[in-house]
PLY file of the C-alpha trace (Angstrom):
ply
format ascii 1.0
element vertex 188
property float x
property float y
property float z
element edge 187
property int vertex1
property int vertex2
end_header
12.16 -37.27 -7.68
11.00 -33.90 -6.42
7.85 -34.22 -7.51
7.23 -37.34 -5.77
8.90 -35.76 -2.71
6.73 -32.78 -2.78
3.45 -34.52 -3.35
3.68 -35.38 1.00
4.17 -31.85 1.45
1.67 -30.28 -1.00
-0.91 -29.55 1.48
1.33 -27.71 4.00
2.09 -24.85 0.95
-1.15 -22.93 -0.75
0.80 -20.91 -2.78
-3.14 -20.19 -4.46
-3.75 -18.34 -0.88
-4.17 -14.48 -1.97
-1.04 -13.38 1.20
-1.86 -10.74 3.72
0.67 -9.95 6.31
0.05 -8.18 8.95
2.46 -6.13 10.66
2.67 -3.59 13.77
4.10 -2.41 17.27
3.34 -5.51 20.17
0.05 -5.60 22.03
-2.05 -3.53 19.07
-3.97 -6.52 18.52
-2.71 -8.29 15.48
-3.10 -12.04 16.57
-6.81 -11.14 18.31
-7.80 -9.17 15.00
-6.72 -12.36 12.58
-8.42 -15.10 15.16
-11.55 -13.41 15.25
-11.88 -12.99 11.15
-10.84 -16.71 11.23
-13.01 -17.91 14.06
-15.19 -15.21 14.49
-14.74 -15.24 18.36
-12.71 -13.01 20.57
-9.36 -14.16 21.45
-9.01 -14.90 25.25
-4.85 -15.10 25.47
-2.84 -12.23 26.06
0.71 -14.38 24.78
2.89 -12.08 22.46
3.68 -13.64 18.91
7.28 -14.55 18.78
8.35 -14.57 15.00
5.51 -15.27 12.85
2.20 -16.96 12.38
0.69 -18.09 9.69
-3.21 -18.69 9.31
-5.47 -19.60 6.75
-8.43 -17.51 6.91
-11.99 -18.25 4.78
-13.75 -15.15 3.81
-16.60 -14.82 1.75
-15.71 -17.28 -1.16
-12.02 -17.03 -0.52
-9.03 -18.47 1.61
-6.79 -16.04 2.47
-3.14 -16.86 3.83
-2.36 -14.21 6.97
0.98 -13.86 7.69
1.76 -11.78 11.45
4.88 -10.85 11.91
5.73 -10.44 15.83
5.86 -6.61 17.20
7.76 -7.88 19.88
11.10 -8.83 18.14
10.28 -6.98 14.94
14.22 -5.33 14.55
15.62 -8.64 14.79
13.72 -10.28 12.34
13.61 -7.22 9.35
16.28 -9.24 7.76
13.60 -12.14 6.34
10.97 -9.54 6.05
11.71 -9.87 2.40
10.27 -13.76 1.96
7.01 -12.82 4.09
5.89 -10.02 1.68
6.65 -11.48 -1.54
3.71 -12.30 -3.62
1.78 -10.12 -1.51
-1.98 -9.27 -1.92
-1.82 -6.39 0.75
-0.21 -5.01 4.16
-2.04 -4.89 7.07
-0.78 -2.67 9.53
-2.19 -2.41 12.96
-2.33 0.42 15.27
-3.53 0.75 18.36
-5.57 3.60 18.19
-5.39 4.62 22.35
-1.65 4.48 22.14
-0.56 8.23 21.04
2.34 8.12 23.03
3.94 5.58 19.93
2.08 6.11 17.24
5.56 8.40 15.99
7.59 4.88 16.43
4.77 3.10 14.64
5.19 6.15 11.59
9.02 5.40 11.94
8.85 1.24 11.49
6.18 1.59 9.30
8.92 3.75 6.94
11.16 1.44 7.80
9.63 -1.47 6.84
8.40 0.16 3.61
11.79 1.19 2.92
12.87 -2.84 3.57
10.48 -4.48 1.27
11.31 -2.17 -1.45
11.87 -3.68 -5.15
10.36 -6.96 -3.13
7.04 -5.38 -2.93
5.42 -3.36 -5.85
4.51 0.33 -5.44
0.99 0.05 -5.50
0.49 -2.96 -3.15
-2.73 -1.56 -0.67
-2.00 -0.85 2.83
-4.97 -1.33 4.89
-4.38 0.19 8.42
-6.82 -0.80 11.23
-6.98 1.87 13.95
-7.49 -1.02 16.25
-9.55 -0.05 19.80
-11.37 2.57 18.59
-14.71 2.10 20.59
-12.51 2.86 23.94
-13.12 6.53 24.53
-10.40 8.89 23.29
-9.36 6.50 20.77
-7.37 8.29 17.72
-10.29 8.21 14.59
-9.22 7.35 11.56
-8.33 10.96 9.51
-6.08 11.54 13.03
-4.71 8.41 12.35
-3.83 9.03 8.31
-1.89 12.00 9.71
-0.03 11.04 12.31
1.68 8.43 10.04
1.69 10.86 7.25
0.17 8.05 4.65
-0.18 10.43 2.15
4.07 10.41 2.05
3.96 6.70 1.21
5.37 5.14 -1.64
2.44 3.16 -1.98
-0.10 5.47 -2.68
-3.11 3.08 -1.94
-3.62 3.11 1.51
-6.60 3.07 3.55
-7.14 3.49 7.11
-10.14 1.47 8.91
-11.13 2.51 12.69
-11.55 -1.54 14.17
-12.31 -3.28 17.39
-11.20 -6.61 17.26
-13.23 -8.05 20.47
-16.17 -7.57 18.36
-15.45 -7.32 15.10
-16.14 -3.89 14.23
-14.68 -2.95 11.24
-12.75 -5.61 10.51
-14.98 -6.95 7.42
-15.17 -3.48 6.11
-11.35 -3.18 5.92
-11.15 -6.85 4.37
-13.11 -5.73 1.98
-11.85 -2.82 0.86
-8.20 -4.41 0.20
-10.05 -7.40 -1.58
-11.52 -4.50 -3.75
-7.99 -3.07 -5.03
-7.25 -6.50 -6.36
-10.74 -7.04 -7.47
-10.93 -10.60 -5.90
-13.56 -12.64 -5.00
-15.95 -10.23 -7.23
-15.06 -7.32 -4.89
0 1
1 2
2 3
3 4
4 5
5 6
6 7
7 8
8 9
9 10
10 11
11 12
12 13
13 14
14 15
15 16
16 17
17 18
18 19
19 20
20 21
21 22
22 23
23 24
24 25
25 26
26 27
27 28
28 29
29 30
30 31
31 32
32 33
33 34
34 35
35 36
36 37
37 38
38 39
39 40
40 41
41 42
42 43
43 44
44 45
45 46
46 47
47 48
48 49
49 50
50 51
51 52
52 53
53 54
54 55
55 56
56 57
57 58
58 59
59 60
60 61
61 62
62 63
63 64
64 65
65 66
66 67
67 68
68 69
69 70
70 71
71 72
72 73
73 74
74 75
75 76
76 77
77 78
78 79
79 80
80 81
81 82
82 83
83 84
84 85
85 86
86 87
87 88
88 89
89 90
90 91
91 92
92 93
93 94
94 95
95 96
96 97
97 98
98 99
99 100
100 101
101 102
102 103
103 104
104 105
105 106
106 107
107 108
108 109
109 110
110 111
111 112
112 113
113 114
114 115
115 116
116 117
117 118
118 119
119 120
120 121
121 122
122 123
123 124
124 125
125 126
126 127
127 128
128 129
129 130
130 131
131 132
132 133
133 134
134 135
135 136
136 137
137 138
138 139
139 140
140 141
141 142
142 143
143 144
144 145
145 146
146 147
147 148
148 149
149 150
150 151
151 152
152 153
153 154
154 155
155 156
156 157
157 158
158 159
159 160
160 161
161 162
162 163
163 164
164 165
165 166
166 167
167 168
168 169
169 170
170 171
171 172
172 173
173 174
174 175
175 176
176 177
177 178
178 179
179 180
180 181
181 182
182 183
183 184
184 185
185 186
186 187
């Protein structure tokens, strides 16, 4: 019987979708940086996620299942954090790279929610970080970046930090890549 009840429903869950969630403070640019790799054009809302969204992205040869997880209520919802990361191909956090003033709050949740997925998430699970906005003058580059969230005290010792504009796409490939590389998928 649960078979013949799931068969309705089979489309709705690609469990064969390598999962990327991304994560990060509101307004870094999570939900513009995931519509333009799925679209390729620039997002023209300014809404806020509330709780999650989930999009199926084709890159290359692949369909990859992004998971963002709202900034905006991000404390109230640590508590399922643990479903959205399992069977995780890679993190994806965002940071806003004009915003010094909370990049030590973005250092603190991303501890925190490295501390929350632990024994959910293995060790080595990459961590791409996209220093999002980093063609507006000023912007943090990416070593400043690595240091400011001290990476190199992560558990997860694969991390990799990717300077990104997400109005036009800069960067946003090369980061792609380079977590598709750790799991060597799609012949990266």
């Amino acid at each position: 019987m649960g078979t013949t009840l799931g068969k309705p429903f089979a489309g709705f869950f690609q469990e064969n979708e390598p999962r990327i969630v991304l994560f990060g403070l509101d307004g870094t640019g999570k939900s513009s940086i995931m519509h333009k790799l799925k679209t390729g054009e620039t997002l023209t809302t300014n809404m806020p996620t509330i709780g999650f969204e989930m999009e199926s992205v084709k890159y290359k040869d692949l369909t990859l299942s992004f998971w963002e997880i709202s900034g905006q209520q991000r404390y109230k919802l640590i508590p399922l954090w643990k479903h959205y990361f399992l069977e995780v191909l890679g993190l994806v956090l965002v940071v806003d790279s004009t915003d010094r003033d909370r990049v030590e709050e973005t250092k603190d949740f991303l501890k925190m929610v490295i501390d929350e997925i632990q024994g959910n998430v293995p060790d080595n699970v990459a961590v791409l970080v996209y220093g999002n906005k980093h063609e507006v003058p000023g912007a943090m580059s990416a070593s400043e970046i690595s240091n400011k969230l001290d990476l190199v005290s992560l558990r997860q010792r694969n991390w990799h930090v990717q300077s990104s504009c997400a109005l036009c796409g800069d960067g946003l490939h090369e980061g792609l890549d380079w977590l598709l590389k750790q799991k060597n998928i799609g012949g990266m």
